[in-house]
N, C-alpha and C positions, 0 to 999 in steps of 0.2 A: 702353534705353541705346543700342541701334543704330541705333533712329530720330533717338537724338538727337545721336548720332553724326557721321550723315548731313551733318546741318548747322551742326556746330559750327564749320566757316571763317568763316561769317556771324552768328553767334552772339552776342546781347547779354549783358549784364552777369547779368540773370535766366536769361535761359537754358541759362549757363553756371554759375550758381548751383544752377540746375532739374538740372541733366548731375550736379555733384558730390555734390548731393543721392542722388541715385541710384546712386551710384559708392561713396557712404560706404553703404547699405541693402542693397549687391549684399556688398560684401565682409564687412559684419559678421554677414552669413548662409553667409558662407562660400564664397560663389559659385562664385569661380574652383578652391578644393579639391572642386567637387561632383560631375566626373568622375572625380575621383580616388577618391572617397568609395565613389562606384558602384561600380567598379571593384574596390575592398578589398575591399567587401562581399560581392559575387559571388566574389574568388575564396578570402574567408575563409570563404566558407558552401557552398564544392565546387560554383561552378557558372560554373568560369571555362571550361568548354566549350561552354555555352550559348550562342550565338549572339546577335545581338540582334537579329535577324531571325528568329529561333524562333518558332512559335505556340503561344499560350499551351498548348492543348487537347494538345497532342503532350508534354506533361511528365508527368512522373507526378506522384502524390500529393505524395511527399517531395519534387519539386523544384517544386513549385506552392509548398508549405511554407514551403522556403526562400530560394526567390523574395522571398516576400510578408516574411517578415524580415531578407533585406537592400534590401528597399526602405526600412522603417523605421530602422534603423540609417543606412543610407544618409541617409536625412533630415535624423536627428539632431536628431529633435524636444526639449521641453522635459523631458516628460514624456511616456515609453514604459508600456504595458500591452501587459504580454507573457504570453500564454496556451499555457502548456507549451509555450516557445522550443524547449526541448532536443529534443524529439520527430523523428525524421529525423535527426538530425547522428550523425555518425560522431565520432572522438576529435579529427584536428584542425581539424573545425567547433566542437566541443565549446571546446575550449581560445579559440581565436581568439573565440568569440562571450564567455565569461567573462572575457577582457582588454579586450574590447572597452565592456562593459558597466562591468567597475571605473573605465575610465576616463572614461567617461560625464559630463560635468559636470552631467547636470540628475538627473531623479528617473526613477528606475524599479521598474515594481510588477508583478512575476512570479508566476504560480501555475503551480505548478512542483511534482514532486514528486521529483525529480534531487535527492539532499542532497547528491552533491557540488559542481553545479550552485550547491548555495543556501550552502555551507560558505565557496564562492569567491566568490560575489556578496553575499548578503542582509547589511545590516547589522539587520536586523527581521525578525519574521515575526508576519504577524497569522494564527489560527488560527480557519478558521468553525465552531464546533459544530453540526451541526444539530439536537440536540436542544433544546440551551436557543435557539437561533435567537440568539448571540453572535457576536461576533467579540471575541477576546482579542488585544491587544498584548507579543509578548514580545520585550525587547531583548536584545543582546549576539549577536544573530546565532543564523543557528543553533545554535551551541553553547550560548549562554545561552535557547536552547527545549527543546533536551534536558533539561539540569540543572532548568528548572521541572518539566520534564513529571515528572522521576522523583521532583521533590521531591511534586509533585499525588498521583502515583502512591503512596510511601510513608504523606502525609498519609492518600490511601483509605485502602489496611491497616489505619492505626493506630484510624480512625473505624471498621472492618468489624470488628474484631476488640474495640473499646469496647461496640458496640452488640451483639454477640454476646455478652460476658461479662455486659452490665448485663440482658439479656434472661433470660439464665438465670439469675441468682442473682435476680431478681423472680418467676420460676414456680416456683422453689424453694423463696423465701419464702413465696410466697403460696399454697401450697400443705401447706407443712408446718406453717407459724402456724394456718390456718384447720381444716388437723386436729385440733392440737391445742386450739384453742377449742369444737371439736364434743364432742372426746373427755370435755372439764372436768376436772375435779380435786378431790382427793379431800375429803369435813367433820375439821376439825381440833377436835379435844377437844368433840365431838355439840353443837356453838354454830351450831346451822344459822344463827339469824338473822343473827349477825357472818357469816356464810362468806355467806350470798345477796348481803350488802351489799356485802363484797370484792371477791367473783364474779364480781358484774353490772359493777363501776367496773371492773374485770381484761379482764374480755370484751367490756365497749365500748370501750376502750385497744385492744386487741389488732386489737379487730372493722375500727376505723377506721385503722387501720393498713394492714389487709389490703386494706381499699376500697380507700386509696391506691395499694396496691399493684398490685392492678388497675389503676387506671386508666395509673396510668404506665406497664404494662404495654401495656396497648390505644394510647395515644401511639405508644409504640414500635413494635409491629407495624402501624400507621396510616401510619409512615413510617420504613420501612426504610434500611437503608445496602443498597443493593444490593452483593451480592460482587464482586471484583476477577477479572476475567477470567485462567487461568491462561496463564501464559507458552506463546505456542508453543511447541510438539514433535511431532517428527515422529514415526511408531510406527517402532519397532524389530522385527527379528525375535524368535523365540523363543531362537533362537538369534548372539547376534548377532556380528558377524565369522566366523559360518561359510559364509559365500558367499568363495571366494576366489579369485584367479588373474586371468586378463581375462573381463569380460562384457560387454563390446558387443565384435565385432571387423568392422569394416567393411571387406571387401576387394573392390577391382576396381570400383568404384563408380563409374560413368556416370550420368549425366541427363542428355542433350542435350548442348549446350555448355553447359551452368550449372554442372554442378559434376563433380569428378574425383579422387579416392580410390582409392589405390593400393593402403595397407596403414596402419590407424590402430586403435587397440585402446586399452578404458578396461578399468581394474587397478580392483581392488576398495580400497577405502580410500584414493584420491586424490581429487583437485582440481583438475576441465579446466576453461582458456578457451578457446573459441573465439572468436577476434578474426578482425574482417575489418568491411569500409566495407557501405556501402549498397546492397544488392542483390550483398551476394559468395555468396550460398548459405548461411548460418549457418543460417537456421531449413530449408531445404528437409535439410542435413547431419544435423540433430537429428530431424526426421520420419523420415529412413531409418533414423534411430539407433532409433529406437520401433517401426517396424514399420507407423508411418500411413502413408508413401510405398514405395511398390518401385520398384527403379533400373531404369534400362534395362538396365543391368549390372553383373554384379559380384552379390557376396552378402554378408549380415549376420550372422553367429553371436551370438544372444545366450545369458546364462546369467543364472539367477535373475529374480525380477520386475521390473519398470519402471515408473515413475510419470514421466508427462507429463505439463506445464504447457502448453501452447501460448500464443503470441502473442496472437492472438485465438482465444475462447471459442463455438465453432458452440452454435446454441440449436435441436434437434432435435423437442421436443418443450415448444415455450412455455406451455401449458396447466399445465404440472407445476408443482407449489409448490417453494419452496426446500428445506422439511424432506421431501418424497419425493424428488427428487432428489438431495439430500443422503443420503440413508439406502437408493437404490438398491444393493443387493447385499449390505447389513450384517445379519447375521441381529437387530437388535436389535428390541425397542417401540418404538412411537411415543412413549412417556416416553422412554424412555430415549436416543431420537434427539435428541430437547428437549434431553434434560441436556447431552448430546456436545455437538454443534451450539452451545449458548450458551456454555459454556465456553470457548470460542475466542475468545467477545469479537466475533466478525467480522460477526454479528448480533445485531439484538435481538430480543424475543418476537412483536413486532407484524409482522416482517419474514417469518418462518417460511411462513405460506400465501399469501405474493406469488409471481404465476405468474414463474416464471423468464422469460417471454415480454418482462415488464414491468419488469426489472431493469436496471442502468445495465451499463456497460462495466465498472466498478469492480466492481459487486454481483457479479459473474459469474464476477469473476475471482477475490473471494472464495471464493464457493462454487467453486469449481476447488480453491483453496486450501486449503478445510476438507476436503473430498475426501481432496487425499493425505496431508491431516497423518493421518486416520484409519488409512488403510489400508499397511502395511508390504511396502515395498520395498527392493530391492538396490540400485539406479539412480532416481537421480533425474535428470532430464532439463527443466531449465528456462528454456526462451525468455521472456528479458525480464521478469522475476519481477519485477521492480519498479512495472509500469507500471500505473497507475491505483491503486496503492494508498498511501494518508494516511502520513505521513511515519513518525510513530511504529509501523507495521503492517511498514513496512519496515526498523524497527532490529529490531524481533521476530522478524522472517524470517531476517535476517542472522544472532542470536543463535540461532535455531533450529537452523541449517544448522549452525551453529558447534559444539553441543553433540551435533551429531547422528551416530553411531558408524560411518557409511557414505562414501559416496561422492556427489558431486552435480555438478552444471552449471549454469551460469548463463551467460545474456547480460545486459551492458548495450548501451545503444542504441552504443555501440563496437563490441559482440562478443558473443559468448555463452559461458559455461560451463557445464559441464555434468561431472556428479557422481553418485555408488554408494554408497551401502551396503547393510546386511543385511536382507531382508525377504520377502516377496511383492507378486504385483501391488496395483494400486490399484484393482481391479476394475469398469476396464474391459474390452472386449472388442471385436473386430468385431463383433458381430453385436449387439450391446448400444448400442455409439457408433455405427453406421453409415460404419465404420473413420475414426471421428475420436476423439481421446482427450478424455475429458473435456466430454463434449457434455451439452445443458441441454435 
């Protein structure tokens, strides 16, 4: 356009045809809104400090992150593929990138695992199994994925709890009929020949019954309904609500200039958030809260046990399978580890002796996860409990927390909270974690 520009005083009929041509392709891409568009982007995604003479290599992680998706919002392609957008954003990146998105006029395809992220965007969600190696379509938005998922969920039951009853009254049967065939029955009025002839047509009736009966039998245990994983929960004390008063109380707390804590104290049977942006100290606040970090200054009173989730999961000893280190410090069996461990649902039986070495971000953070549901605490303490775990793992978390007779914390990528109740540690240790909580 500036070339042709140049020479539009001298300009024929075509090449002033050629000029409009380009002038109608420049604006229905939006041209002239496109520093403007920049502009939005950066400073709806926290990075209207960035320079634009910055080098790339001088940003960190999160703002590499969010660089690279408001270049693509910026663009305002046809069609967006957005891989865990929300990851980095604080609340009003959060906000500004889900208005941005509803108004979107083309198509956009998020994996995401933010449900409120997906509550405010998603008109669909397709759900990858990796078991049956599917993808399932469920409309109405998030909210119409829930309502299938617990309608799936109840059909299990009803299928788990059909093929348990039809199981047992076939071993019943076929056990108590083919007794009493063995056992026979008694000559009526000393007519042996009529009773053999009865007998025989009675006990081949009977006999080919009980075959049947087997074999439906064998059917049945050939292909089980597998059982429904129990609802998370968290272990309670023995006593529960008798930890009481404050049990974390962090006074005088120094790190550098990163963070500063005067006098802040968690109550047994409440419900902390810690909010704060990108790089405000939330998870370095929660590590002094647990005893992983010592401040430069200041001291920490704790009371009762602790269970920490960390952000990221250190992998200290990758060689270890999931079921040993799952089952590090639980006086149980190794059955009886199996039993625990699957009943969470968080794995399956083939997963059990995969080296923790070789597990996903997600895997890791499971196993983190079945850790403290086992072991009974006062304080739970959890940085970013949502992250990497499947959508439905995180309405169970939530319902966990919910029914749980303590105190806790969480972050989201806004902020963190963090939360107590009754119990003992999750048994950990320094000298056990290599003073990391929760190490693999």
């Amino acid at each position: 356009m500036r070339e042709a520009e140049a020479d539009l005083g001298a300009a024929d009929d075509a090449a002033l045809a050629a000029y409009g041509d380009l002038l109608t392709e420049f604006e229905s891409r939006g041209g002239y809104e496109a520093d403007a568009r920049v502009d939005k982007a950066m400073h709806g995604l926290g990075l209207a400090h960035t320079g634009p003479d910055r080098k790339l290599g001088s940003l960190s992680g999160g703002e590499q992150a969010r660089l690279g998706l408001a270049c693509l919002i910026a663009a305002s392609p046809e069609v967006m593929l957005l891989d865990e957008p929300t990851n980095h954003l604080d609340g009003a990146a959060l906000d500004w990138l889900e208005s941005t998105l509803r108004s979107h006029p083309g198509t956009v395809i998020a994996v995401s695992h933010d449900r409120i992220f997906l509550e405010q965007v998603a008109t669909a969600v397709l759900e990858v199994d990796a078991d049956r190696r599917t993808v399932v379509r469920y409309g109405g938005g998030y909210e119409g994925f829930r309502a299938e998922q617990r309608a799936a969920r109840q059909s299990w039951e009803r299928s788990y709890a059909q093929w348990c009853e039809e199981t047992a009254q076939l071993e019943a049967y076929a056990t108590t009929t083919a007794h009493g065939v063995a056992t026979g029955r008694a000559i009526k009025d000393n007519n042996k020949m009529a009773y053999d002839r009865a007998s025989g047509r009675v006990q081949d009736s009977v006999s080919g019954r009980v075959r049947n009966a087997h074999k439906r039998l064998e059917r049945l245990r050939a292909q089980p309904v597998p059982r429904p994983p129990d609802p998370l929960r968290f272990a309670a004390a023995p006593a529960a609500g008798a930890t009481q008063g404050e049990l974390v109380s962090p006074t005088g707390i120094r790190i550098g200039d990163r963070l500063a804590v005067d006098r802040r104290s968690v109550v047994a049977g409440g419900r902390l958030l810690i909010h704060g942006g990108n790089g405000a100290g939330k998870s370095t606040l929660l590590r002094v809260m647990a005893g992983v970090l010592e401040p430069d200054e200041g001291r920490v009173v704790r009371r009762g046990g602790i269970g920490y989730l960390a952000q990221e999961i250190p992998v200290h000893r990758p060689a270890e399978s999931v079921l040993t280190a799952f089952g590090r410090g639980l006086p149980l069996t190794d059955e009886e580890l199996v039993e625990l461990l699957l009943s969470y649902g968080l794995f399956r039986p083939r997963d059990l002796r995969v080296p923790v070495g070789a597990l996903s971000a997600g895997q890791r953070r499971r196993l983190a996860l079945a850790r403290l549901l086992t072991r009974p605490v006062d304080l739970l303490l959890l940085d970013e409990p949502a992250n990497h775990l499947a959508l439905g793992l995180v309405q169970e978390l939530e319902e966990a927390l919910a029914h749980w007779p303590g105190h806790w914390s969480w972050f989201r990528t806004t902020g963190c909270c963090a939360a107590v109740s009754p119990a003992t540690s999750d048994g950990w240790s320094p000298d056990d974690c290599s003073n990391e909580p929760q190490p693999f």
